[in-house]
The first five atom37 places (N, CA, C, CB, O) and aatype in JSON, in Angstrom:
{
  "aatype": [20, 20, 20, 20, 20, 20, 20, 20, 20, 20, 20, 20, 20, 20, 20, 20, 20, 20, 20, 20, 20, 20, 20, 20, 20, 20, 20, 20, 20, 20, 20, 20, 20, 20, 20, 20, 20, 20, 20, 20, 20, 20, 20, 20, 20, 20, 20, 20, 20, 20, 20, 20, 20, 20, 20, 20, 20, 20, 20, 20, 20, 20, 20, 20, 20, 20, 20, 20, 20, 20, 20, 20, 20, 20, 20, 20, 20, 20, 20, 20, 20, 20, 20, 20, 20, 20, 20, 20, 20, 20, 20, 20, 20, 20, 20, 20, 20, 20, 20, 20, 20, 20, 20, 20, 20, 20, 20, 20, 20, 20],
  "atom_mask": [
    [1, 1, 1, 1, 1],
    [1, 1, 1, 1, 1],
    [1, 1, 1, 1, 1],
    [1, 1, 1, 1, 1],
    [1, 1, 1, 1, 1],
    [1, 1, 1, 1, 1],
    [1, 1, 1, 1, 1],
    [1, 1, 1, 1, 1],
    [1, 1, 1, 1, 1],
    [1, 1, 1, 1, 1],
    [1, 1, 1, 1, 1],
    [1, 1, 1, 1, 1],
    [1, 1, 1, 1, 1],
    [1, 1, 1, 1, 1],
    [1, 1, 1, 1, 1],
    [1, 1, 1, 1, 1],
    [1, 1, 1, 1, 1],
    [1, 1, 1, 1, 1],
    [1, 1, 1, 1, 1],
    [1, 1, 1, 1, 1],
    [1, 1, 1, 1, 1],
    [1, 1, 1, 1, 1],
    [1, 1, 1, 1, 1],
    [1, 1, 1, 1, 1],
    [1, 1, 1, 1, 1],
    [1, 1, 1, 1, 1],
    [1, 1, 1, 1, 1],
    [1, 1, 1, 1, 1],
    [1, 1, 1, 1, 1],
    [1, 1, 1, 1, 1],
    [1, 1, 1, 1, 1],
    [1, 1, 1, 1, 1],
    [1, 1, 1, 1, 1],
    [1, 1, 1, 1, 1],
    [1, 1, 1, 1, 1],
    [1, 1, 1, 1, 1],
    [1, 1, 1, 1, 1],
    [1, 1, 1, 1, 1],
    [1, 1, 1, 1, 1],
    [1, 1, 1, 1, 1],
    [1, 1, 1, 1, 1],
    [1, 1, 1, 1, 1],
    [1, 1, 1, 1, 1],
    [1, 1, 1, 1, 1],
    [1, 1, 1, 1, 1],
    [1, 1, 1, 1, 1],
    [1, 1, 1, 1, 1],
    [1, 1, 1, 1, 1],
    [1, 1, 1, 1, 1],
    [1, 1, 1, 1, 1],
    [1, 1, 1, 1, 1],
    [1, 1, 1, 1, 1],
    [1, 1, 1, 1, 1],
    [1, 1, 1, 1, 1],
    [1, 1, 1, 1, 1],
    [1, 1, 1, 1, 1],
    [1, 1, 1, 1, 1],
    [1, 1, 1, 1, 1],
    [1, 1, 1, 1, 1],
    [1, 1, 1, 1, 1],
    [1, 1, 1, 1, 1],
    [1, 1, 1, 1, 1],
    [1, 1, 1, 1, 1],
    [1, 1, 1, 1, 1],
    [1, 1, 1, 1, 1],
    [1, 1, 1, 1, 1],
    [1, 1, 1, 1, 1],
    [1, 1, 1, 1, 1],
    [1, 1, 1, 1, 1],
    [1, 1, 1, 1, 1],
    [1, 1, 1, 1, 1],
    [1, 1, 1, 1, 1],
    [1, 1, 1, 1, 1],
    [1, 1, 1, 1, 1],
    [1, 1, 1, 1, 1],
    [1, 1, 1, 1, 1],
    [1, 1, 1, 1, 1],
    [1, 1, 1, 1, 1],
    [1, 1, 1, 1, 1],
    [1, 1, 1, 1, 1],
    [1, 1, 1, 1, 1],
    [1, 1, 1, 1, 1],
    [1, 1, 1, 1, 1],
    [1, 1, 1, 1, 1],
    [1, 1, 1, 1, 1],
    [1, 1, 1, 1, 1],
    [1, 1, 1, 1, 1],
    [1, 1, 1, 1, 1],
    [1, 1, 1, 1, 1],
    [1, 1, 1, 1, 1],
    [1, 1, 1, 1, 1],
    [1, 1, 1, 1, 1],
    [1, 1, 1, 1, 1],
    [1, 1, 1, 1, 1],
    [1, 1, 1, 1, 1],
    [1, 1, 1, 1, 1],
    [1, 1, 1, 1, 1],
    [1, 1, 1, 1, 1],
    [1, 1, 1, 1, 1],
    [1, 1, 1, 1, 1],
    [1, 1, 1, 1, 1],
    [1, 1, 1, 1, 1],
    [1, 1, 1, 1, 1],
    [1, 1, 1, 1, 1],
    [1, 1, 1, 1, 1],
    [1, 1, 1, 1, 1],
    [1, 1, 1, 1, 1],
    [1, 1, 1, 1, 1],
    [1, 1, 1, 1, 1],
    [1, 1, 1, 1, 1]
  ],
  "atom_positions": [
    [[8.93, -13.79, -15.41], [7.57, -14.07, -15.0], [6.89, -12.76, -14.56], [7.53, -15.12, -13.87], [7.14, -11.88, -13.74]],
    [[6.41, -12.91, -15.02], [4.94, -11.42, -14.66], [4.13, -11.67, -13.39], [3.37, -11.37, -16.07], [3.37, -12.63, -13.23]],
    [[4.45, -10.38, -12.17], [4.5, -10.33, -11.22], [2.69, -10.04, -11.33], [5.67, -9.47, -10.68], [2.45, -8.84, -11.24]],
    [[1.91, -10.58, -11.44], [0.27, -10.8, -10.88], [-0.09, -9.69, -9.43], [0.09, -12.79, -10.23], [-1.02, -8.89, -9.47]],
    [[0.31, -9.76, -8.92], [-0.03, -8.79, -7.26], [-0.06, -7.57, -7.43], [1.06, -8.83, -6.01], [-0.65, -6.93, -6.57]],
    [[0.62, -6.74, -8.72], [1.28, -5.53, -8.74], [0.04, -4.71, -9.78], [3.05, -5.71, -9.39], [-0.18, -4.99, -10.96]],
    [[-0.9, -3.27, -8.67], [-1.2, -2.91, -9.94], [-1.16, -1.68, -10.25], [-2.24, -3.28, -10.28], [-1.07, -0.7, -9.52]],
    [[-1.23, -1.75, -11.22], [-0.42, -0.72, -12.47], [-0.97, 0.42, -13.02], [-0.15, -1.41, -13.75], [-0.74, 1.63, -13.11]],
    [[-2.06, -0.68, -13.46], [-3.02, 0.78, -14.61], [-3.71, 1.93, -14.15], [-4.37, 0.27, -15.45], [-4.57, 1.35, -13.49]],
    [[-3.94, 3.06, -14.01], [-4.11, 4.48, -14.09], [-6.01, 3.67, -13.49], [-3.64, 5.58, -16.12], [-6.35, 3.79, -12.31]],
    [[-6.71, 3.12, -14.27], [-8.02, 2.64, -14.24], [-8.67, 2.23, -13.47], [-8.21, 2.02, -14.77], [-9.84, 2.47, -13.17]],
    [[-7.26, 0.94, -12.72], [-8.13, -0.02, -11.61], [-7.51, 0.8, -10.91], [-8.03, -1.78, -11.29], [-8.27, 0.72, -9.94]],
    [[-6.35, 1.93, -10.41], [-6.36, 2.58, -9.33], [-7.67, 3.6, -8.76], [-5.24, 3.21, -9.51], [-8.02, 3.85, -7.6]],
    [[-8.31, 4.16, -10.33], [-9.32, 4.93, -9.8], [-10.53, 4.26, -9.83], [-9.45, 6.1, -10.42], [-11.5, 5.0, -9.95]],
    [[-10.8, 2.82, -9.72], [-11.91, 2.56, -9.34], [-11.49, 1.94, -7.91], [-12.71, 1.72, -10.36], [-12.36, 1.91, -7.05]],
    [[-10.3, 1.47, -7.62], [-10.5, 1.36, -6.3], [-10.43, 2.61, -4.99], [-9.62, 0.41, -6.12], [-10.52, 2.35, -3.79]],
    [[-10.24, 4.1, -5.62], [-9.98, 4.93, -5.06], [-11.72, 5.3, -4.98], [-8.8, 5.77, -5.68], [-12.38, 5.45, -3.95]],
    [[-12.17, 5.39, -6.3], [-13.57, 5.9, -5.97], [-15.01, 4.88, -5.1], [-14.04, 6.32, -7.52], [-16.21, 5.15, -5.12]],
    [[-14.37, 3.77, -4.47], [-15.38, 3.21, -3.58], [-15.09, 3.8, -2.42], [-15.44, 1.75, -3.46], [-15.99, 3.46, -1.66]],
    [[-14.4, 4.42, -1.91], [-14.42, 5.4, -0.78], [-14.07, 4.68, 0.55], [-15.85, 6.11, -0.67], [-14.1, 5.17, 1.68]],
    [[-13.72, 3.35, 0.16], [-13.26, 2.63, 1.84], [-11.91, 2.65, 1.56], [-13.82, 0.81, 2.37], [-11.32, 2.36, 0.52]],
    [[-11.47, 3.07, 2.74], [-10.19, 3.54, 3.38], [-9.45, 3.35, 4.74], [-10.31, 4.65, 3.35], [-10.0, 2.7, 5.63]],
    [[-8.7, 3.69, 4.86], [-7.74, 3.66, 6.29], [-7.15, 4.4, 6.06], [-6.89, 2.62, 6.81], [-6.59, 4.46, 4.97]],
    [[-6.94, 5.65, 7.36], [-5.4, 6.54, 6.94], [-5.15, 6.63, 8.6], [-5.53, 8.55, 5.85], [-5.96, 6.38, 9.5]],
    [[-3.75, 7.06, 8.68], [-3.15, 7.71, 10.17], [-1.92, 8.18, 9.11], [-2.66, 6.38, 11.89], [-1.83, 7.99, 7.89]],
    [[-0.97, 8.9, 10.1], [-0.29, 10.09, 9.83], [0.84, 9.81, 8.84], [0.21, 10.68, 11.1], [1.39, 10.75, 8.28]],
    [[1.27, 8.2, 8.57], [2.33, 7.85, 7.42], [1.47, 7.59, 6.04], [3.28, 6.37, 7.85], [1.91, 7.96, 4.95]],
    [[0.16, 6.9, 6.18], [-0.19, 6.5, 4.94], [-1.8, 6.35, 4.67], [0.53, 5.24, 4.73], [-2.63, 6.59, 5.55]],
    [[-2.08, 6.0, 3.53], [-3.58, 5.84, 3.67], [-3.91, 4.83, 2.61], [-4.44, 7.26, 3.47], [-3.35, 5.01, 1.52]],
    [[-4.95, 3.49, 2.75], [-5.11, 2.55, 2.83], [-6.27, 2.29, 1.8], [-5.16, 2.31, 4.05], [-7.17, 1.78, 2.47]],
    [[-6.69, 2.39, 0.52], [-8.2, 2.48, -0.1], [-7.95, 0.93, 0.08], [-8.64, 3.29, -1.89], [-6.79, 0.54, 0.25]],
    [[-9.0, 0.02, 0.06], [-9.14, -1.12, -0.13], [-10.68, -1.71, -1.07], [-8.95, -1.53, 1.26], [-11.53, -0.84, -0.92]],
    [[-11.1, -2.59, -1.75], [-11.76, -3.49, -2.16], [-11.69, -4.81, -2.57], [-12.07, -3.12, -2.72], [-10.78, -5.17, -3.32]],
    [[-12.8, -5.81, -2.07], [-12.55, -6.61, -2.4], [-12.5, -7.23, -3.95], [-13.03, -6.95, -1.67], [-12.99, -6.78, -5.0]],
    [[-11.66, -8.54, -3.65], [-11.58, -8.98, -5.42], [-11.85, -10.76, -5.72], [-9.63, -8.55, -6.13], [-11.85, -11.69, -4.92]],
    [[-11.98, -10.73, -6.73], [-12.77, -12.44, -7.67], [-11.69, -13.15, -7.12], [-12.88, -12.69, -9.91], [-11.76, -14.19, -6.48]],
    [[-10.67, -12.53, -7.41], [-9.56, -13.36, -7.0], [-8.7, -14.15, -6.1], [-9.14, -13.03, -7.15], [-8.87, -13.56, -5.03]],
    [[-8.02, -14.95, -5.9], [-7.71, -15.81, -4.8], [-6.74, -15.19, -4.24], [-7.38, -17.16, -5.09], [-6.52, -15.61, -3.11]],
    [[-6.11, -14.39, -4.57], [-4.77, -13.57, -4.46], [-5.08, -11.89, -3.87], [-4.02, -13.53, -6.19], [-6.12, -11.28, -4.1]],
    [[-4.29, -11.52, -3.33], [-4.41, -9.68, -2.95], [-3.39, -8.94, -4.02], [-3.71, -9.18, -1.01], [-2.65, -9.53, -4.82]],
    [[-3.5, -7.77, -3.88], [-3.25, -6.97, -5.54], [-3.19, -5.78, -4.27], [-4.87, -6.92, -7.32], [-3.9, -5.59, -3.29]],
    [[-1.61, -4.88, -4.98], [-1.28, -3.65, -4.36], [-0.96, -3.02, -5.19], [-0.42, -3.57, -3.45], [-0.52, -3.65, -6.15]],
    [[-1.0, -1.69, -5.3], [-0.58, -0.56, -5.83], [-0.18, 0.82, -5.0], [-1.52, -0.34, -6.66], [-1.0, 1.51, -4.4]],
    [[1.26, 1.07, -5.1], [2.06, 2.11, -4.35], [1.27, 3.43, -4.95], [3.89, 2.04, -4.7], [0.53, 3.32, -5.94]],
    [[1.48, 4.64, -4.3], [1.07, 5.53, -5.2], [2.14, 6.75, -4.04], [-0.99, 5.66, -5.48], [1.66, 6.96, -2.93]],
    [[3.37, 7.38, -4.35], [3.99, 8.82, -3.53], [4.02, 10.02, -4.75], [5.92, 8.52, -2.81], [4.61, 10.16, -5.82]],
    [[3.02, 10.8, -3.96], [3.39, 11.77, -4.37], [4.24, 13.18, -4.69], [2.98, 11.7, -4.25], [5.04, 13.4, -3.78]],
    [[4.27, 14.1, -5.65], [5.46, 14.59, -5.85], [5.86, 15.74, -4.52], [5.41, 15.2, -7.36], [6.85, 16.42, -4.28]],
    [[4.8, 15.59, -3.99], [4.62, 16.94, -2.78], [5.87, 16.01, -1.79], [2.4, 17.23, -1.74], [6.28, 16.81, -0.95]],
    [[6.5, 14.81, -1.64], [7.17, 14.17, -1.02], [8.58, 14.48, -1.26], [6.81, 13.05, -1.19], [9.32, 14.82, -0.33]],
    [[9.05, 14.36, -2.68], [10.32, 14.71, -2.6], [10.42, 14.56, -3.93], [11.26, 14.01, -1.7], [9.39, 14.13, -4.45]],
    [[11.9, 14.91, -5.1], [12.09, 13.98, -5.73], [12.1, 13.43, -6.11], [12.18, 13.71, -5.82], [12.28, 12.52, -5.3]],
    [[11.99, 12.73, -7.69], [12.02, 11.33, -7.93], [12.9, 9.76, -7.1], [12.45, 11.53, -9.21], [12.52, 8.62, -6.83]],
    [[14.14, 10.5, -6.97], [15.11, 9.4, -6.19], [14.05, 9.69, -4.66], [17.35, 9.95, -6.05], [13.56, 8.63, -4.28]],
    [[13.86, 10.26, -4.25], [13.45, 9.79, -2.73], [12.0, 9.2, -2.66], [13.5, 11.11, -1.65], [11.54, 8.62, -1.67]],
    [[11.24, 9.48, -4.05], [9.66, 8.85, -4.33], [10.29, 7.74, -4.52], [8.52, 9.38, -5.65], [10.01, 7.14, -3.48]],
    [[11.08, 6.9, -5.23], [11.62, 5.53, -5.68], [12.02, 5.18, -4.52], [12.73, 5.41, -6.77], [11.24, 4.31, -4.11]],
    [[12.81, 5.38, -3.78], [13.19, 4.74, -2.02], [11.79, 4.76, -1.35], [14.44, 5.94, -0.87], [11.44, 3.79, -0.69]],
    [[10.99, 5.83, -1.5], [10.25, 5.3, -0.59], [9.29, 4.2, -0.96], [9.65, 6.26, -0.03], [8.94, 3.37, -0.12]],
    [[8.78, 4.17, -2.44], [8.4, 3.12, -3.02], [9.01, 1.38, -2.6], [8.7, 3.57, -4.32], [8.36, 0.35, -2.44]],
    [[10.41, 1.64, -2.55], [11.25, 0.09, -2.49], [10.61, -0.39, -1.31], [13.12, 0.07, -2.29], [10.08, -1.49, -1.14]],
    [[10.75, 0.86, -0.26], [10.72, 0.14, 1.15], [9.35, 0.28, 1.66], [11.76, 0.78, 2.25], [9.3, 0.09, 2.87]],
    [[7.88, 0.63, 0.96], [6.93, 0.09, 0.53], [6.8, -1.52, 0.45], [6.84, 0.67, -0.52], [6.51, -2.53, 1.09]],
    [[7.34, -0.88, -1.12], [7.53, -3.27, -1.38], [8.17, -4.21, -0.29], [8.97, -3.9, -2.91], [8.01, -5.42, -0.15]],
    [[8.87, -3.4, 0.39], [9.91, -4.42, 0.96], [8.88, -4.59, 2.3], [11.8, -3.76, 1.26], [8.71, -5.67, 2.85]],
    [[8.31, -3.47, 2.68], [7.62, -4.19, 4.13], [6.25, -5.03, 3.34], [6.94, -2.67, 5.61], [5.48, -5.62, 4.11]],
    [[6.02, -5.08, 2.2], [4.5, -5.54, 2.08], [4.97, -7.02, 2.19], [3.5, -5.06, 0.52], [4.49, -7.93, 2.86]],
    [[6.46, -7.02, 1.04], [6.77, -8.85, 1.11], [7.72, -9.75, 2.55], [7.92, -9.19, -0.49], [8.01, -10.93, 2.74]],
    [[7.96, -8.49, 3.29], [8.27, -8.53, 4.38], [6.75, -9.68, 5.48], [8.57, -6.76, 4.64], [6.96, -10.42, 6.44]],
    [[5.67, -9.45, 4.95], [4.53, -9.55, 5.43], [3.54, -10.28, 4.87], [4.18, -8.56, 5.57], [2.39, -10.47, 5.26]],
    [[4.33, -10.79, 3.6], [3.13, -11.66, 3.2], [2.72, -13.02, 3.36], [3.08, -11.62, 2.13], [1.67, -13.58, 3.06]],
    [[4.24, -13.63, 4.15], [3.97, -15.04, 4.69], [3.13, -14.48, 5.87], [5.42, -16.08, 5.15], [2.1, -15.1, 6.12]],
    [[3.42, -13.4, 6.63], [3.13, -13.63, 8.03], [1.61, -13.14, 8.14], [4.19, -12.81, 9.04], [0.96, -13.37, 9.16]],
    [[1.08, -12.47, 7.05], [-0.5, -12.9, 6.74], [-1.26, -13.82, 6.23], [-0.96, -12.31, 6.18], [-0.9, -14.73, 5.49]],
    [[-2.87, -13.47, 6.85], [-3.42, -14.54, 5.99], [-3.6, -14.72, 4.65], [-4.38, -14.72, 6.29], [-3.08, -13.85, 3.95]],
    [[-4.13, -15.5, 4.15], [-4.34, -14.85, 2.36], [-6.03, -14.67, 3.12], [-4.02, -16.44, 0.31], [-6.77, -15.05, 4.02]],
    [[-5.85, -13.49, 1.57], [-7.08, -12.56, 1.58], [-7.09, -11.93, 0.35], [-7.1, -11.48, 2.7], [-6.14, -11.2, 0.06]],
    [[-8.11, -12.1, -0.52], [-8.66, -11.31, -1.5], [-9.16, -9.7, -1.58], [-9.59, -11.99, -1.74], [-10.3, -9.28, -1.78]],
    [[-8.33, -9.19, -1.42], [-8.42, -7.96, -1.71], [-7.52, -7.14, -2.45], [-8.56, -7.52, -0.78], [-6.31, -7.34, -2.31]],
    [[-8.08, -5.9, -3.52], [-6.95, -4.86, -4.0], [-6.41, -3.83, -2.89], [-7.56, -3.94, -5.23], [-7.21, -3.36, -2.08]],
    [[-5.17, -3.51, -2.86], [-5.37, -2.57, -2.1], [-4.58, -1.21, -2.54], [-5.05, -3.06, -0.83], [-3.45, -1.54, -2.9]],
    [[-4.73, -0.13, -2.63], [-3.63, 0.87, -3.21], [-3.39, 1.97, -2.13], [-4.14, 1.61, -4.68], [-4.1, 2.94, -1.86]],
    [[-1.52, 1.35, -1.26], [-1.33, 2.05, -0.45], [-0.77, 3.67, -1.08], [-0.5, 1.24, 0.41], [-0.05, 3.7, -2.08]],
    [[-1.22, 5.02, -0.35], [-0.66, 5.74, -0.63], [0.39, 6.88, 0.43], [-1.54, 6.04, -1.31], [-0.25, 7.55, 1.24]],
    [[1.43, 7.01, 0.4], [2.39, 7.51, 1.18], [1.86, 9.13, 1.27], [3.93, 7.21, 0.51], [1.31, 9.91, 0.5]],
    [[2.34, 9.15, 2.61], [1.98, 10.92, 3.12], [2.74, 11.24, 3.47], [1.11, 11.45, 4.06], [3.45, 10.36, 3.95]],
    [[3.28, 12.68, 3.57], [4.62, 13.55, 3.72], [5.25, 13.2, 4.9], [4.41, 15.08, 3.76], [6.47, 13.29, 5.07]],
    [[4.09, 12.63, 6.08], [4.89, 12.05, 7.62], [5.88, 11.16, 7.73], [4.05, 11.36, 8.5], [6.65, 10.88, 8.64]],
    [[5.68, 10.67, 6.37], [6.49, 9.23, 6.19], [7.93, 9.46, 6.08], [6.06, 8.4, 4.84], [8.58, 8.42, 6.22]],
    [[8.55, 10.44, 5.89], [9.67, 10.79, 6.02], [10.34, 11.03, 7.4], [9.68, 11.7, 5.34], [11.54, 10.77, 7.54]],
    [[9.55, 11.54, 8.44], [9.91, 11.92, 9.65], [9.79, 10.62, 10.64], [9.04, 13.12, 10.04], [9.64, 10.61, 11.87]],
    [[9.9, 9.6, 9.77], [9.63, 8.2, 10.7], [10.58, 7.08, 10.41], [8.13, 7.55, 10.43], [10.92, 7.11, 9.23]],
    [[11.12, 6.07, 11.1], [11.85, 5.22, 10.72], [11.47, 4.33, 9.93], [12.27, 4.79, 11.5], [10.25, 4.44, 9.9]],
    [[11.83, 3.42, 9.19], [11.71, 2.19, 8.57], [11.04, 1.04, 9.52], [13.1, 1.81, 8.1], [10.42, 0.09, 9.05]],
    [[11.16, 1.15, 10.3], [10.45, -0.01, 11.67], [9.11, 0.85, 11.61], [11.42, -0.02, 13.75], [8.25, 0.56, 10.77]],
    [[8.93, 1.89, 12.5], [7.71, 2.6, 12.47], [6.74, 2.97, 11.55], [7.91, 3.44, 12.83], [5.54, 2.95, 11.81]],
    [[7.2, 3.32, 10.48], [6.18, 3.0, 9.16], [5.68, 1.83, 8.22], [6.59, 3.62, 8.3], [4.95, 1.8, 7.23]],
    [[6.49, 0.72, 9.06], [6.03, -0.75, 8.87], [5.05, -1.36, 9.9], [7.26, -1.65, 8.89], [4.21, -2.24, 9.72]],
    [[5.35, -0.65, 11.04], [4.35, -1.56, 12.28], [2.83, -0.71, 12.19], [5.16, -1.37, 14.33], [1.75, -1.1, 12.64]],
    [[3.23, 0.99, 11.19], [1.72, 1.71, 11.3], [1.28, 1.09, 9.85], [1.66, 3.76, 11.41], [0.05, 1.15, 9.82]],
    [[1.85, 0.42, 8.44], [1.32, 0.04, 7.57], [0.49, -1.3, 7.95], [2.24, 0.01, 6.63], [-0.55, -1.56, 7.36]],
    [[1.02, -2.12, 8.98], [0.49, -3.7, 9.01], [-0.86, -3.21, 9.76], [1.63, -5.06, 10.01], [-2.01, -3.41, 9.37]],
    [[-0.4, -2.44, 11.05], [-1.59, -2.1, 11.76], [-3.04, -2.02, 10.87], [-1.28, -0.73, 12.41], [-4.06, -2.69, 11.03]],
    [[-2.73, -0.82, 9.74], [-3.97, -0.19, 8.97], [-4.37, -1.56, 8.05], [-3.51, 1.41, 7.89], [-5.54, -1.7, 7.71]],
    [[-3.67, -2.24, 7.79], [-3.57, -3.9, 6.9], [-5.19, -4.48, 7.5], [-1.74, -5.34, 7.67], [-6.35, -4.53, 7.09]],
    [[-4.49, -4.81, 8.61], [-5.32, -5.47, 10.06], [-6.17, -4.9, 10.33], [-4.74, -5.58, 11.33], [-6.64, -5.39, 11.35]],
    [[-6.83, -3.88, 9.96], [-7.77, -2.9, 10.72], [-8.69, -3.88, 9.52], [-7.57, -0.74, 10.74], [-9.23, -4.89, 9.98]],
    [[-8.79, -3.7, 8.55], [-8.98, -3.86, 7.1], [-9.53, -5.37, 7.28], [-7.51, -3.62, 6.07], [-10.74, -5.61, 7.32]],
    [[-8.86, -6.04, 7.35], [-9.03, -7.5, 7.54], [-9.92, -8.07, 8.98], [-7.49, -8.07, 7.56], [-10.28, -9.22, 9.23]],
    [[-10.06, -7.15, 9.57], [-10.96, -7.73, 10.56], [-12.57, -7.66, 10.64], [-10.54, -7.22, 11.66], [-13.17, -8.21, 11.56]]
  ]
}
């Protein structure tokens, strides 16, 4: 089954990058817009200034893992969002770059 939430294309990342609403603090930064849809839509984006391919792919997993970590315990909400990872994100635990991703979530949603 074809995972719907996940996005992909090179296209809708840069049109949701070029409406200019955002969230950032020192692990990540947050473009958001809203969408037609009944559902929210993410797209990871680490760059190579981070590490590695193997350590861009870990940090990607545990990306996914706090978003579905979080998706019962939000509301539903129509929006795209394309989180992107910053070099801080390494110097932080797995707890702490989950409680500063939901935070910037929530900023968003209110």
């Amino acid at each position: 089954m074809k995972n719907k939430k996940i996005i992909k294309k090179n296209f809708e990342f840069q049109e949701i990058i070029n409406k200019q609403k955002f969230y950032r603090n020192s692990s990540f930064v947050i473009y958001y817009t809203k969408n037609d849809k009944k559902y929210f839509r993410y797209g990871i984006s680490v760059g190579k200034k981070i590490g590695n391919a193997v350590t861009r792919n870990k940090i990607k997993r545990q990306i996914r893992m706090m978003i579905q970590d979080q998706i019962n315990k939000l509301p539903e909400f129509s929006y795209d969002i394309i989180i992107i990872a910053r070099a801080r994100i390494m110097e932080k635990s797995f707890d702490q770059n989950q409680k500063e991703l939901i935070k910037l979530i929530n900023q968003f949603l209110k």
